[in-house]
PASEBA-1860 file (N, C-alpha, C; in nm, 3 decimals):
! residues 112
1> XXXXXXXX> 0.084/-0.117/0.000/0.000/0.000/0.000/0.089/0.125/0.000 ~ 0.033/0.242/-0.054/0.121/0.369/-0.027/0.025/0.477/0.001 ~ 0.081/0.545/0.060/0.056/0.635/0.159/0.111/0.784/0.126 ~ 0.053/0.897/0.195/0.099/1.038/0.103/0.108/1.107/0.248 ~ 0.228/1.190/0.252/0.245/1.250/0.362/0.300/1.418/0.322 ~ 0.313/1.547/0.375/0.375/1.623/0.374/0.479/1.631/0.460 ~ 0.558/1.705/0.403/0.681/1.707/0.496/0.735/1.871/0.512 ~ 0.742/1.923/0.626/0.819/2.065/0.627/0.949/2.050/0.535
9> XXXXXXXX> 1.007/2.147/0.488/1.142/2.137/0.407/1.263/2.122/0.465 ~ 1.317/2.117/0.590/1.376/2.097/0.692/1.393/1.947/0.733 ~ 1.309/1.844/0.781/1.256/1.737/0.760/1.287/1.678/0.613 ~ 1.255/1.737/0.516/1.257/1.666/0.384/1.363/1.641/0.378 ~ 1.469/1.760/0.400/1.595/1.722/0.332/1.702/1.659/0.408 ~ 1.674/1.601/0.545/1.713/1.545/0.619/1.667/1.395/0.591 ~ 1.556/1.357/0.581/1.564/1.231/0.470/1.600/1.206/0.340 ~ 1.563/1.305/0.277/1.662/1.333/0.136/1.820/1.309/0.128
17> XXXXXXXX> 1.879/1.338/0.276/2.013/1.323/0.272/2.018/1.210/0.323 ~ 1.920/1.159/0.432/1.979/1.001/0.482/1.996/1.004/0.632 ~ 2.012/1.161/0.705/2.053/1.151/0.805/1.905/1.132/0.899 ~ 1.774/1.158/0.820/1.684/1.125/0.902/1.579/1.011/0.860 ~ 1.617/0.901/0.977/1.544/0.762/0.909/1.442/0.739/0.976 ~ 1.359/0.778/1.065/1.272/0.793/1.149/1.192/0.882/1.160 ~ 1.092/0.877/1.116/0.962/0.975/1.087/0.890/0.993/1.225 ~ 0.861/1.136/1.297/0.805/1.100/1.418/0.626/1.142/1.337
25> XXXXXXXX> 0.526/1.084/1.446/0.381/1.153/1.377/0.300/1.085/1.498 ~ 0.198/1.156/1.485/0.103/1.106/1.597/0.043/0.969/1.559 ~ 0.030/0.844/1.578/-0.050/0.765/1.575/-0.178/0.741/1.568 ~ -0.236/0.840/1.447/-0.367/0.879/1.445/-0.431/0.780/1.341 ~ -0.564/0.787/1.292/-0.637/0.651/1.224/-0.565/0.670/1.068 ~ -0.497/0.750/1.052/-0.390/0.765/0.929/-0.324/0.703/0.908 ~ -0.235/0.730/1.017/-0.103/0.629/1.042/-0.116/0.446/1.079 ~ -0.236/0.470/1.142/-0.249/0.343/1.210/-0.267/0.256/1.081
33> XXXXXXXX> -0.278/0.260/0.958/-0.305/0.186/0.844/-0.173/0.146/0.842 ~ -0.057/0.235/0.868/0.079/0.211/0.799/0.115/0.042/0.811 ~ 0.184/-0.025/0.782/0.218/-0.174/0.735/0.343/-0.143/0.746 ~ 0.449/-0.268/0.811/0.595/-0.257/0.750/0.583/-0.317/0.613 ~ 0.691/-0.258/0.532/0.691/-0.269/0.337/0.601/-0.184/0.279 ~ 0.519/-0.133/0.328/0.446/0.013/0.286/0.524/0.082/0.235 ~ 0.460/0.157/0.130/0.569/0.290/0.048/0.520/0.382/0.133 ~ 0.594/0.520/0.162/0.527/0.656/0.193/0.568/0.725/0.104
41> XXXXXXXX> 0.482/0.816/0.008/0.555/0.920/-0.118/0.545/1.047/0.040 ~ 0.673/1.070/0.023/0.641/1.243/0.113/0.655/1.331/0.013 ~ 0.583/1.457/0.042/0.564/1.589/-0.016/0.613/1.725/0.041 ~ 0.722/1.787/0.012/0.779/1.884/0.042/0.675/1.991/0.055 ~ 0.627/2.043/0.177/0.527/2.181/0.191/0.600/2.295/0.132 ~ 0.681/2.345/0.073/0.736/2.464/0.007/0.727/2.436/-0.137 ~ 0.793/2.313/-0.179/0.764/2.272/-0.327/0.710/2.163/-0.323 ~ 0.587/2.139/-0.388/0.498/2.010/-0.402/0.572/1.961/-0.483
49> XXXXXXXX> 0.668/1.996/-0.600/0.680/1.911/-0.661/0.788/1.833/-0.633 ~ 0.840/1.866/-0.548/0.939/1.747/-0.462/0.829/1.669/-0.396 ~ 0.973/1.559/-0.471/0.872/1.401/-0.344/0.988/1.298/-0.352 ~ 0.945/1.229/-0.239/1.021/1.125/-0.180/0.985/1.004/-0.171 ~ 1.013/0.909/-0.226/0.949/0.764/-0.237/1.021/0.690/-0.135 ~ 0.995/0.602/-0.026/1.023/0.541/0.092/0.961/0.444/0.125 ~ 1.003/0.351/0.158/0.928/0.195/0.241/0.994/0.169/0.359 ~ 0.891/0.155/0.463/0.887/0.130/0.555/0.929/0.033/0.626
57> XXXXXXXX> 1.031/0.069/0.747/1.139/-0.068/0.764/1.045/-0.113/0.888 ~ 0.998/-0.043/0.968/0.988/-0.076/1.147/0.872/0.027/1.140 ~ 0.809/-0.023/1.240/0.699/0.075/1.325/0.715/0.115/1.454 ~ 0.767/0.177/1.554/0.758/0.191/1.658/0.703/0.288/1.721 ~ 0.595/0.220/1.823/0.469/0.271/1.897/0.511/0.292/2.032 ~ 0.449/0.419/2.043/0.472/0.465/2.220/0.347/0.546/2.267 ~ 0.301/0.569/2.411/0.180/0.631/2.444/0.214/0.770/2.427 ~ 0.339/0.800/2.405/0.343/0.949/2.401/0.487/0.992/2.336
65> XXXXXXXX> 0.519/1.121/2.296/0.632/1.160/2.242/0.739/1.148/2.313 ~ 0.755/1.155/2.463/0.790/1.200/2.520/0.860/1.012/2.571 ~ 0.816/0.906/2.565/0.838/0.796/2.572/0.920/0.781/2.444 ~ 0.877/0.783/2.324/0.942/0.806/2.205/1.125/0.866/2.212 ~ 1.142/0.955/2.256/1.227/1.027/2.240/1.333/0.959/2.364 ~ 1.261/0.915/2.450/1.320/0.870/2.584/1.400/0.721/2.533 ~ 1.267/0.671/2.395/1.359/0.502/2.347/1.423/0.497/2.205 ~ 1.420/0.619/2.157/1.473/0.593/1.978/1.573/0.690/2.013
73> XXXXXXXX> 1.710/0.650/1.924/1.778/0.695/1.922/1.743/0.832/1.828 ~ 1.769/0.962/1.929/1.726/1.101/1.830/1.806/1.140/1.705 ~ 1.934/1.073/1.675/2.026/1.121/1.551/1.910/1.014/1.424 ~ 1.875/0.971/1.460/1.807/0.913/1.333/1.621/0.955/1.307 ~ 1.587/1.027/1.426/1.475/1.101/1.454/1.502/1.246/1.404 ~ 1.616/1.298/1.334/1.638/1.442/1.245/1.727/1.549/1.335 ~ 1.791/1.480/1.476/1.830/1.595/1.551/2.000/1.532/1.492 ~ 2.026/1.692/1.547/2.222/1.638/1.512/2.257/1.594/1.659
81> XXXXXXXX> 2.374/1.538/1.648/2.476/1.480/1.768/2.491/1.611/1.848 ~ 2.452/1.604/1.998/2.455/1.747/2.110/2.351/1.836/2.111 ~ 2.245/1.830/1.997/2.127/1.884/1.979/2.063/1.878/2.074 ~ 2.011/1.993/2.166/1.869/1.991/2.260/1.768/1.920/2.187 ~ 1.675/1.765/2.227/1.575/1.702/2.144/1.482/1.708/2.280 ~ 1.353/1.776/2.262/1.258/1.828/2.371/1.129/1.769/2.265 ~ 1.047/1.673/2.346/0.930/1.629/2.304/0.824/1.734/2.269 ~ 0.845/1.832/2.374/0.705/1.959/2.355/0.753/1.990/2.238
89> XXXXXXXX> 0.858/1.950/2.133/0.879/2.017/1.976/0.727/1.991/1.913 ~ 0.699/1.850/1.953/0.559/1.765/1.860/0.461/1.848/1.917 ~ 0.460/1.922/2.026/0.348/2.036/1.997/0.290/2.140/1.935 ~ 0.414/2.191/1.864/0.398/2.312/1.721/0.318/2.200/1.608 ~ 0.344/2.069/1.611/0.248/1.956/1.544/0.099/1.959/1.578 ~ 0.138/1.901/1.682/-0.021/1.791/1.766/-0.071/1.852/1.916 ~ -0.155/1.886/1.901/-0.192/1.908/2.006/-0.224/1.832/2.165 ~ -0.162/1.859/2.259/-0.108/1.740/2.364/-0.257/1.615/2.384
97> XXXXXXXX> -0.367/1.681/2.351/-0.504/1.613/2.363/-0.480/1.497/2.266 ~ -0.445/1.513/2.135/-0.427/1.398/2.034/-0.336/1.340/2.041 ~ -0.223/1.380/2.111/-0.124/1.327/2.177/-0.185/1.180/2.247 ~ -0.264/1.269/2.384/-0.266/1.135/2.484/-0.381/1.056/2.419 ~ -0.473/1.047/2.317/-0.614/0.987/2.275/-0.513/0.930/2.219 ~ -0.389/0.912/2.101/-0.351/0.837/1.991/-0.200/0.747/2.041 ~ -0.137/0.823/2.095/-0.014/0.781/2.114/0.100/0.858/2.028 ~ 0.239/0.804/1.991/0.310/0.859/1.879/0.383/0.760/1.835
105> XXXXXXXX> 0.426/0.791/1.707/0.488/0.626/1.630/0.620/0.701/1.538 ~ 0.720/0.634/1.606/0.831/0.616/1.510/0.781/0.578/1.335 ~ 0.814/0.574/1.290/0.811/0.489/1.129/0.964/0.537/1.077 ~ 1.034/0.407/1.105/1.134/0.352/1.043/1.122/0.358/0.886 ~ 1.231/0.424/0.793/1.212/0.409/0.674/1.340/0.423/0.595 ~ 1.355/0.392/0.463/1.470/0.400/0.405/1.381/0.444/0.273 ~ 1.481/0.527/0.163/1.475/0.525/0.037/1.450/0.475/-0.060 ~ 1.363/0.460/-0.188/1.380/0.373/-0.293/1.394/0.424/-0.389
END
């Protein structure tokens, strides 16, 4: 199955380069379809016409961001090595309510 996501341009090109293999997102009835071997096309929010074709290695589920960040390693979640990585970031996202109703999910991914 494939799946369509946007991506800030910041984000994009951090999977674009490789250094970000771990997609964070709320675990909402969206996501919850995701499958490992799933494609995700992502979509650059500045230029649509960038896109990124990706399949899905791993899923990893947590009740909250903040658990998330506490068990995945953050250099592959988009932060650099010594980077402050603060869960309240996924709040300029999600609002803490959809937070605690959904959970948050890693999605492991690589390039194709």
């Amino acid at each position: 199955m494939t799946h369509y996501m946007n991506l800030v341009p910041s984000a994009y090109a951090k999977i674009e380069a490789g250094t970000k293999t771990i997609e964070l997102r709320l675990n909402d009835e969206k996501r919850q379809k995701i499958s490992v071997g799933d494609e995700i096309v992502f979509t650059n929010t500045e230029f649509e016409d960038k896109k990124l074709r990706t399949r899905v290695l791993a899923l990893h589920h947590f009740p909250s961001f903040a658990e998330l960040y506490k068990n995945l390693p953050l250099q592959k979640c988009g932060y650099a090595e010594g980077e402050a990585a603060d869960p309240d970031d996924m709040l300029s996202y999600y609002p803490r309510e959809r937070e605690l109703l959904y959970g948050a999910l890693g999605i492991e991914l690589k390039l194709i």
